[in-house]
C-alpha distance (Angstrom), angle and dihedral (degrees) to the residues before:
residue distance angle dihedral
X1 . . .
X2 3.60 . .
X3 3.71 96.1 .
X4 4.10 91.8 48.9
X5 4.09 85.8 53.8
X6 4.07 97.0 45.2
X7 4.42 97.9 39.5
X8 3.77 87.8 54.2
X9 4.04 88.4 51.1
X10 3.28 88.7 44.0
X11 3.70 110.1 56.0
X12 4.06 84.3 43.2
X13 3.85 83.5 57.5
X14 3.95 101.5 50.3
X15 4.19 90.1 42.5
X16 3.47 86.2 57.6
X17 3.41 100.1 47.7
X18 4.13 95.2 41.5
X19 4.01 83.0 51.0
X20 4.35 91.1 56.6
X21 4.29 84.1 38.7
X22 3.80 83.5 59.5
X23 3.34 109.5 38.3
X24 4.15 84.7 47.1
X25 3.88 85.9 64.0
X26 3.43 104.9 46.8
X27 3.87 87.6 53.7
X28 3.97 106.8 43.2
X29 3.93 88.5 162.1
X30 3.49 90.7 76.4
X31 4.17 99.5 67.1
X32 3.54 142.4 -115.7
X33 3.32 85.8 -95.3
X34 4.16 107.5 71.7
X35 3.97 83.8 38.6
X36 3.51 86.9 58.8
X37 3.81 92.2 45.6
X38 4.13 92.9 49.0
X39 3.85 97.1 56.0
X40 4.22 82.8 43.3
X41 4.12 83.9 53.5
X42 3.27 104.2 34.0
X43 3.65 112.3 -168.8
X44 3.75 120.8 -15.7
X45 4.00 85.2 -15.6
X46 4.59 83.4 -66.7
X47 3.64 80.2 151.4
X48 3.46 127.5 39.5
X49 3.56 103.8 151.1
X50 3.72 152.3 -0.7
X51 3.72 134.6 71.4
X52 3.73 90.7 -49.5
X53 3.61 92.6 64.0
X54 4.13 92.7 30.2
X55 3.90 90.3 58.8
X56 3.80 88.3 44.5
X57 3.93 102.2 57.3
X58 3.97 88.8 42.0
X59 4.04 91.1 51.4
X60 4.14 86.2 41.6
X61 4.11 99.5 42.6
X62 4.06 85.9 85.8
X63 3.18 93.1 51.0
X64 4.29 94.2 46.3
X65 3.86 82.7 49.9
X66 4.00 88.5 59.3
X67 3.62 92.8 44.1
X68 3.99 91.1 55.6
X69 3.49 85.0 47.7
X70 4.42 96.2 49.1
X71 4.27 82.2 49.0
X72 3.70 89.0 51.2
X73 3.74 96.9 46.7
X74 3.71 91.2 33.2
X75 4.25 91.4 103.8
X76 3.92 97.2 -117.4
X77 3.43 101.5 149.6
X78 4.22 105.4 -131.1
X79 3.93 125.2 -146.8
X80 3.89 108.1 -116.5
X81 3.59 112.7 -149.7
X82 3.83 130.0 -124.1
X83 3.78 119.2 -81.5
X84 3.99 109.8 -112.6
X85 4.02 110.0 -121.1
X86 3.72 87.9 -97.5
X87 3.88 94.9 53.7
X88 3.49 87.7 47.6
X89 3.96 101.9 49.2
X90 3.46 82.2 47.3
X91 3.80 99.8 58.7
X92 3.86 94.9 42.8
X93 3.97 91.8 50.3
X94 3.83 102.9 -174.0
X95 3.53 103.8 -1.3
X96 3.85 89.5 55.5
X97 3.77 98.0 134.5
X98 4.19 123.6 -171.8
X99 3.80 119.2 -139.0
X100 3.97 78.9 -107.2
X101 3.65 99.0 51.4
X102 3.82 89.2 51.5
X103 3.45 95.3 48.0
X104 3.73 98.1 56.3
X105 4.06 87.2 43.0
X106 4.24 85.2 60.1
X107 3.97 89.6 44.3
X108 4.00 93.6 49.1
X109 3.46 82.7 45.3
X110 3.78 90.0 57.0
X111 3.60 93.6 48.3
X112 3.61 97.3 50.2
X113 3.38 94.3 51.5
X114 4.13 83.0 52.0
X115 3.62 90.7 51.8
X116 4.27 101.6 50.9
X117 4.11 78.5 44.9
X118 3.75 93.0 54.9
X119 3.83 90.6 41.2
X120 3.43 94.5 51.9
X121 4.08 89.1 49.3
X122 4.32 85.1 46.2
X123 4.00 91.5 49.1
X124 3.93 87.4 50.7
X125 3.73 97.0 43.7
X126 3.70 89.6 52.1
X127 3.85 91.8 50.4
X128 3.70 88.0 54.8
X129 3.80 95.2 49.8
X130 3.43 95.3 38.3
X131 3.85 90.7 56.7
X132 3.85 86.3 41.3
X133 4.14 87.3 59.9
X134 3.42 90.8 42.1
X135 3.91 91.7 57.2
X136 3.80 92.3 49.9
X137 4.04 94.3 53.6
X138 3.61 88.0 49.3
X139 3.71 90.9 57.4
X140 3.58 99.4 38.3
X141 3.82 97.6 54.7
X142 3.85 91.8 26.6
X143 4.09 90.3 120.4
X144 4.14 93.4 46.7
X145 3.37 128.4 -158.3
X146 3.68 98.1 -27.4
X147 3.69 97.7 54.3
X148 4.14 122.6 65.5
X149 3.95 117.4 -48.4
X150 3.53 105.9 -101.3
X151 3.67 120.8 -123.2
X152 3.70 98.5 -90.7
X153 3.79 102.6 -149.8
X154 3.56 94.0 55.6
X155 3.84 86.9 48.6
X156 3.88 86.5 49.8
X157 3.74 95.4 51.4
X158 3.67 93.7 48.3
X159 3.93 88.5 54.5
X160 3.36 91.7 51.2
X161 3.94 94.0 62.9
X162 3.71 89.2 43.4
X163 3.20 98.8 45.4
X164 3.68 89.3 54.1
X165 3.93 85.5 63.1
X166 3.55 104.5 47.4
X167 3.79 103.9 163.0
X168 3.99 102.0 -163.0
X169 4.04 118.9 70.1
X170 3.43 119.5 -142.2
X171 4.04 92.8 11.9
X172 3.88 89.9 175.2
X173 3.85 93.7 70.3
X174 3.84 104.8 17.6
X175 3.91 111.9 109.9
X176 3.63 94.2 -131.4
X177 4.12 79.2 78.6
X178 4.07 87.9 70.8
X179 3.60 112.0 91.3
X180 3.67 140.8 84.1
X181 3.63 129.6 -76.2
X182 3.65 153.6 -155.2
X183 4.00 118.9 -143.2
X184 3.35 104.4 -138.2
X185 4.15 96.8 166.7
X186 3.90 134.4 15.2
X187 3.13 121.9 -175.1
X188 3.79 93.0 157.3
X189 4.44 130.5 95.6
X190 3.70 105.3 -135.3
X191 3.81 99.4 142.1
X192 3.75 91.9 -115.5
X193 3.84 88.6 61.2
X194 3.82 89.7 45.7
X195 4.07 90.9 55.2
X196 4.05 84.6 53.0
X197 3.70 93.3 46.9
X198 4.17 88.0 58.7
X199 3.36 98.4 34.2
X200 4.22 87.1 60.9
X201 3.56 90.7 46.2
X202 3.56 98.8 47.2
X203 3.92 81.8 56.5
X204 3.77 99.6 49.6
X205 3.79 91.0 52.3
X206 3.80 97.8 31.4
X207 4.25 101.7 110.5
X208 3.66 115.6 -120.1
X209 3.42 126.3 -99.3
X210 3.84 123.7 -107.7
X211 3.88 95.7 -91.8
X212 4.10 87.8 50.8
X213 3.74 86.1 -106.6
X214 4.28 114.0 130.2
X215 3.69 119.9 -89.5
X216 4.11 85.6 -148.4
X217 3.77 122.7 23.4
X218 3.84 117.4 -172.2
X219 4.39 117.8 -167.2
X220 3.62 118.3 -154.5
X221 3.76 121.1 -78.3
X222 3.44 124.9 -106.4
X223 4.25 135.9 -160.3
X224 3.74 120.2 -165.2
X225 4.26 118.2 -169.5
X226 3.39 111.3 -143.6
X227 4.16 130.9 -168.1
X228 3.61 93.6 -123.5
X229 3.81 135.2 46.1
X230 2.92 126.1 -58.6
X231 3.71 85.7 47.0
X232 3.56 103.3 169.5
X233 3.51 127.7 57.6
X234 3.82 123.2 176.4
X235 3.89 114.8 -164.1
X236 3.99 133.4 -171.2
X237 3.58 126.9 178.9
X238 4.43 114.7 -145.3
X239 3.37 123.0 -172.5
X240 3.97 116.1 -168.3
X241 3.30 115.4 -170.2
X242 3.84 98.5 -41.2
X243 3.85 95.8 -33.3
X244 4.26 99.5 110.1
X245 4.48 101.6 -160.6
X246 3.80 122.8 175.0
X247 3.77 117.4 -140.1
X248 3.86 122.1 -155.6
X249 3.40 128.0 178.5
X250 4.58 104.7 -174.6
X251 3.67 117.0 -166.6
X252 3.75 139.3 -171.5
X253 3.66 121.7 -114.8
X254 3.64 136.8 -165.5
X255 3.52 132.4 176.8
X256 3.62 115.9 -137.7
X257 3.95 102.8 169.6
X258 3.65 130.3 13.7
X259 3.54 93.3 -90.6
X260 3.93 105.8 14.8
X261 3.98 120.3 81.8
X262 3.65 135.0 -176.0
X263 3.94 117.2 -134.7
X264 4.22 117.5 -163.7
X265 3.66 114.2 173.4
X266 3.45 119.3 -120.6
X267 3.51 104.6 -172.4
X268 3.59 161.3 -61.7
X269 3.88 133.8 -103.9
X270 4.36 132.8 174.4
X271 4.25 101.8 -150.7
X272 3.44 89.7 -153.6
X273 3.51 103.3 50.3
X274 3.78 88.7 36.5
X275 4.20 93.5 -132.9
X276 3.81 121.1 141.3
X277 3.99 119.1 -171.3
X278 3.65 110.7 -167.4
X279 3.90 114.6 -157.2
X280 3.45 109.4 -123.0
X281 3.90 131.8 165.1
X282 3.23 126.8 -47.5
X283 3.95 85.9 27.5
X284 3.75 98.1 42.1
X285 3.78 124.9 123.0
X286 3.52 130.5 -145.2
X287 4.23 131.1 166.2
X288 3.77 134.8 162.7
X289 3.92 121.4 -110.8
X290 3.56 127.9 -157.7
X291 3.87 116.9 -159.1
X292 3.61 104.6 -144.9
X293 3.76 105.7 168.8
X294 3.67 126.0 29.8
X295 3.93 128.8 171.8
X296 4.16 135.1 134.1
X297 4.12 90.2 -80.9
X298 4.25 103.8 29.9
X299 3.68 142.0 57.9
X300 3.89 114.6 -175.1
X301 3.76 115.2 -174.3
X302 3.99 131.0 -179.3
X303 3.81 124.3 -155.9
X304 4.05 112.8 -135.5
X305 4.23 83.0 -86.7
X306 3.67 83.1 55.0
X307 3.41 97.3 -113.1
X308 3.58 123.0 159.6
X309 3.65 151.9 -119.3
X310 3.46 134.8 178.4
X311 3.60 126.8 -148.6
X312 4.17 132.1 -179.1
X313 3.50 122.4 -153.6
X314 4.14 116.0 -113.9
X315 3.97 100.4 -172.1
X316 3.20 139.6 42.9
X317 3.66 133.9 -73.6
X318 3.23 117.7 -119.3
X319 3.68 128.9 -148.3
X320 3.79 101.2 -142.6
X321 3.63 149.9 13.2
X322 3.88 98.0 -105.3
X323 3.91 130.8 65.9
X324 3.86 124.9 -143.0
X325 4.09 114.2 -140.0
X326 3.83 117.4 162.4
X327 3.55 97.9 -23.1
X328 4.05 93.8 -46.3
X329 3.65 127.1 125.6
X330 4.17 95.6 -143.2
X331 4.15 119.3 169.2
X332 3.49 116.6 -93.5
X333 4.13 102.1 -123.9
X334 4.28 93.1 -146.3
X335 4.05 97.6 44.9
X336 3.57 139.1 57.2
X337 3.85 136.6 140.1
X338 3.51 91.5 -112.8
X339 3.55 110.8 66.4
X340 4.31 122.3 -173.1
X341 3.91 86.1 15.7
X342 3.96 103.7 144.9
């Protein structure tokens, strides 16, 4: 009699039960977890516990472990939420960046950008004033040494702003320092300068000559740089009376910094008298120049007092160290790329 009371119970058990399996399947949506909660139940909560409902979550865990799986392959798309700072600093590694950090990258960003503007303003400014300066030395010593002395403090503060803009490095051994020149102020006491000095004032109070004509006439002096030793040569042309002489003075050079050289004279010679004095010990003379200013028309130079002289350029610049003459490469005699080599 038992077993007619329990089989009854027990079909109406399973049919429930197989009705909740398949209405769990035909709605995957609605999680493992109320499946799981139906074949606990059963139907209208009839069975809430013992073996019956023991035996029937063991024999239905499989199949809640499928239905997680059908929801998780079902294609429903799932919001993923935010990393935390620390997830994120973690992922970037090294480039991790804060809001802050990037922001202060954009301003210094800004500011460089102000700063290359504001140099590129500066290095245009200073071309202007440079050329400016320039202008105003040019007029100032325009007549030379044989016109009047120019005020030398207005001469020195022009310097200084040109100075300031020297547009050649290394002036002392860059070729663009060969050439030949025009001494247009001296301010300097080499002896050679010195000799000039007298000679010009000899002429200025010299009395005239019966026709009105100059007893002593003194040209302007000229240097020439050279490649090779003797690399300097300073010439003067005299006239007394009508006897015409040429004066050099030649000098070695060497350059021991980029903008420091070492003058030694070498000696001295009269082409119309056909006398050369070379300067030997204990008469030689030697001095340190510092080229301060160096461009394709000017050559400044201090002594080691820092006193200066101005030269202008008389030829041409040239733009290389080699000449072109009916199809033949031939040495240019007043450039190299060597300057102050012996």
């Amino acid at each position: 009699m038992m077993q007619s009371v329990l089989m009854p119970l027990l079909l109406v058990l399973l049919g429930t039960a197989t009705a909740h399996v398949l209405n769990a399947a035909s709605a995957p949506a609605a999680g493992a977890s109320r499946f799981v909660s139906a074949v606990m139940l059963g139907s209208r909560g009839s069975v809430t516990s013992g073996m019956y409902g023991a035996a029937l979550t063991q024999t239905q865990m499989p199949v809640a472990a499928r239905m997680i799986r059908m929801q998780e392959g079902s294609g429903e798309e799932k919001a993923e939420a935010p990393l935390t700072p620390t997830e994120a600093k973690e992922a970037a590694g090294d480039e991790y960046k804060t809001p802050k950090m990037e922001e202060a990258e954009a301003e210094a960003r800004v500011e460089e950008s102000k700063e290359e503007l504001i140099d590129m303003g500066m290095e245009e400014v200073d071309a202007e004033e440079g050329a400016i300066a320039k202008e105003a030395l040019k007029a100032e010593v325009s007549q030379g040494l044989l016109g009047p002395r120019p005020d030398k403090a207005v001469v020195g503060e022009i310097l200084l702003a040109l100075e300031a803009r020297n547009p050649t490095r290394s002036p002392a051994t860059s070729p663009l320092l060969n050439g030949r020149y025009k001494i247009v102020y001296a301010s300097g006491a080499s002896p050679g300068l010195k000799a000039v000095q007298l000679l010009l004032k000899a002429s200025q109070s010299a009395p005239k000559s019966p026709s009105g004509a100059d007893l002593l006439d003194v040209d302007e002096v000229f240097v020439t740089f050279r490649p090779s030793q003797p690399r300097v040569e300073a010439t003067v042309r005299t006239r007394f009376l009508s006897f015409d002489n040429t004066l050099k003075l030649t000098s070695k050079v060497e350059a021991e910094s980029a903008v420091r050289l070492v003058e030694t004279y070498d000696s001295a010679e009269s082409e119309s008298l056909s006398i050369r004095l070379p300067f030997q010990s204990p008469v030689q003379y030697k001095r340190s120049l510092l080229v301060s200013y160096l461009d394709e028309e000017l050559l400044v130079v201090r002594d080691a007092l820092g006193r200066p002289d101005v030269l202008m350029r008389v030829d041409d610049v040239q733009t290389g160290p080699t000449t072109v003459v009916d199809e033949e490469i031939i040495e240019d005699p007043l450039y190299d790329s060597a300057p102050g080599a012996s």
